[in-house]
N, C-alpha and C positions, 0 to 999 in steps of 0.2 A: 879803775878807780872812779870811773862816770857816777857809781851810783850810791857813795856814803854821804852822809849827810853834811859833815863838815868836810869841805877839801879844797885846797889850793891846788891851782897849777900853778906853770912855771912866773905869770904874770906878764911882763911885759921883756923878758928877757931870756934868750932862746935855751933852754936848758939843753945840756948834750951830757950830762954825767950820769950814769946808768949803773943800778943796781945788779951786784953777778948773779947769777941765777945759782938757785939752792939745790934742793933735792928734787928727782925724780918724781910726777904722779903717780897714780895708779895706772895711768895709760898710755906709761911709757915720755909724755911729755914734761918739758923743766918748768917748775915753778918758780916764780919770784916771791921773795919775802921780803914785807915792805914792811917797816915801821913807821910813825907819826910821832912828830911833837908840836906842844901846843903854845901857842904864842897870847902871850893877854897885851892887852894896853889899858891901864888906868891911874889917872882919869887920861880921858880920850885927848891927846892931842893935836886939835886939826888944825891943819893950814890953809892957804888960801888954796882952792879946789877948780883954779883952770883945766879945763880941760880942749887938747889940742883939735878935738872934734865937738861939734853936738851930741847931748845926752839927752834919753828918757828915761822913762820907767820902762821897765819891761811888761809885755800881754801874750798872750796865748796867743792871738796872728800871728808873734816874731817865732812859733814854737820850732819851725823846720827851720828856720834862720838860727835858732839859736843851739840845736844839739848840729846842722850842720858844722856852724863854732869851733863845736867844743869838742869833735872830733878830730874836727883838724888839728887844732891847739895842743892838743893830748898826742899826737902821732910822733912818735920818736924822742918823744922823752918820757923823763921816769913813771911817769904817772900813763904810761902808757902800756894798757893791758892788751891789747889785740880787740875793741871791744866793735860792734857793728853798729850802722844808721839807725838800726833797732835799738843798741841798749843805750844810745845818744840818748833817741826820744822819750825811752821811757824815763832818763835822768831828767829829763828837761819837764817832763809832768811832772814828777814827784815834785824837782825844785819847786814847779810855776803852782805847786799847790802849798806850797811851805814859806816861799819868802815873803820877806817882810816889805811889800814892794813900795813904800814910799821910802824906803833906804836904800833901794836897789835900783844899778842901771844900768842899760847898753847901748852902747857907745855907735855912730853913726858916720860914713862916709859917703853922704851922696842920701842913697837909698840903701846903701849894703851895711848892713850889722857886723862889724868888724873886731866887738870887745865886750863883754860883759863883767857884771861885779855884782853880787844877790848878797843879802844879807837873809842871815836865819836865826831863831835863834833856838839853843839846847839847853836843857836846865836852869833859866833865867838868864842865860847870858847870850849876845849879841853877839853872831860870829859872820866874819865877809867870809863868803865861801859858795861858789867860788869865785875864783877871778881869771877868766880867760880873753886871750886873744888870740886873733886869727894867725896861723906862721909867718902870713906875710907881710904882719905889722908888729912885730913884734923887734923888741930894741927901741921903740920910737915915743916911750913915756905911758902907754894908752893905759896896762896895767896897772900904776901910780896913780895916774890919775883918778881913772874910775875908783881904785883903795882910799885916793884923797877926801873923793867925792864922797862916797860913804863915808867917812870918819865924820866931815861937813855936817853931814845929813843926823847922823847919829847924834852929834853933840851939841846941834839946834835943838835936837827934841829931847835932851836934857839924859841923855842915855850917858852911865857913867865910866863904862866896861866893854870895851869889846876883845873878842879872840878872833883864834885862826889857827889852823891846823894846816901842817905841812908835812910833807912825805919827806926824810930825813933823805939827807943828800941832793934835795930838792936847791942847789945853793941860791939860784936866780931868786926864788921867792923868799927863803931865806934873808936874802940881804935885802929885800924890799921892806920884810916888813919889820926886820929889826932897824933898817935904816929910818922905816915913818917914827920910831920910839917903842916897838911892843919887844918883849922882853921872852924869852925862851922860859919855860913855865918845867917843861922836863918832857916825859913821855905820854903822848895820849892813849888812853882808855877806854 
């Protein structure tokens, strides 16, 4: 799931609930079949956007720091395809050529890039996607925060609407972002 356009991980809260595997390939290996649904919030409403570490923007230097991330982040939960360093990076180009990067940031401990949050947007609308954290900070707000910090960011600059897409039975993220106010919208398309 490294390389759709719109996608949530778990956030900041350790998903363990796992989709059963479906049918058979063609070569002999089991598929997962994953469905989305899509989450709006309007209008945007943000809160105060502390966040428990330092934030930037994201650049192209953080690139191996950042699909490092989001490999690990993704490993053993739902959104977790089997995918390699390879198809990290190339998600992290694709992102780092799409987002909207004065809405988008990653998160800092020290010098180590520990959390990200990119905002994009798809047919007019304004979606956080994704939002990772590293496994070994996760439960600790980071997730939240960085979605607070966007929402902040978005509704200084007068932006009315944002979404998010989640992998169903994703519950961690689930509850993140019905808890920030966005509202289950149905199935994504």
């Amino acid at each position: 799931m490294l390389t759709h356009l719109v996608e949530i991980t778990c956030g900041d809260i350790e998903c363990s609930d796992r989709l059963p595997r479906s049918s058979d390939d063609a070569d002999g290996s089991e598929q997962v079949t994953r469905t989305r649904s899509e989450y709006r919030m309007s209008p945007i409403q943000a809160t105060a956007a502390s966040a428990p570490l330092p934030t930037i923007h994201p650049d192209e230097q953080q690139r191996d720091s950042l699909a490092a991330v989001m490999l690990d982040a993704y490993r053993n939960t739902i959104d977790d395809e089997g995918e390699s360093l390879d198809d990290a990076l190339s998600a992290i180009d694709y992102y780092l050529a799409s987002i909207v990067r004065p809405h988008s940031y990653v998160m800092l401990e020290g010098s180590d890039l520990v959390a990200f949050a990119f905002v994009v947007v798809v047919n007019d609308v304004h979606y956080i996607d994704p939002v990772v954290v590293a496994s070994t900070r996760k439960r600790l707000g980071f997730g939240g925060a960085l979605v607070r910090r966007c929402l902040g960011s978005l509704a200084d600059a007068g932006v009315f609407e944002v979404g998010a897409t989640i992998t169903d039975g994703n519950v961690a993220s689930e509850r993140l972002f019905i808890g920030l106010g966005f509202d289950r919208l149905g199935s994504w398309s």
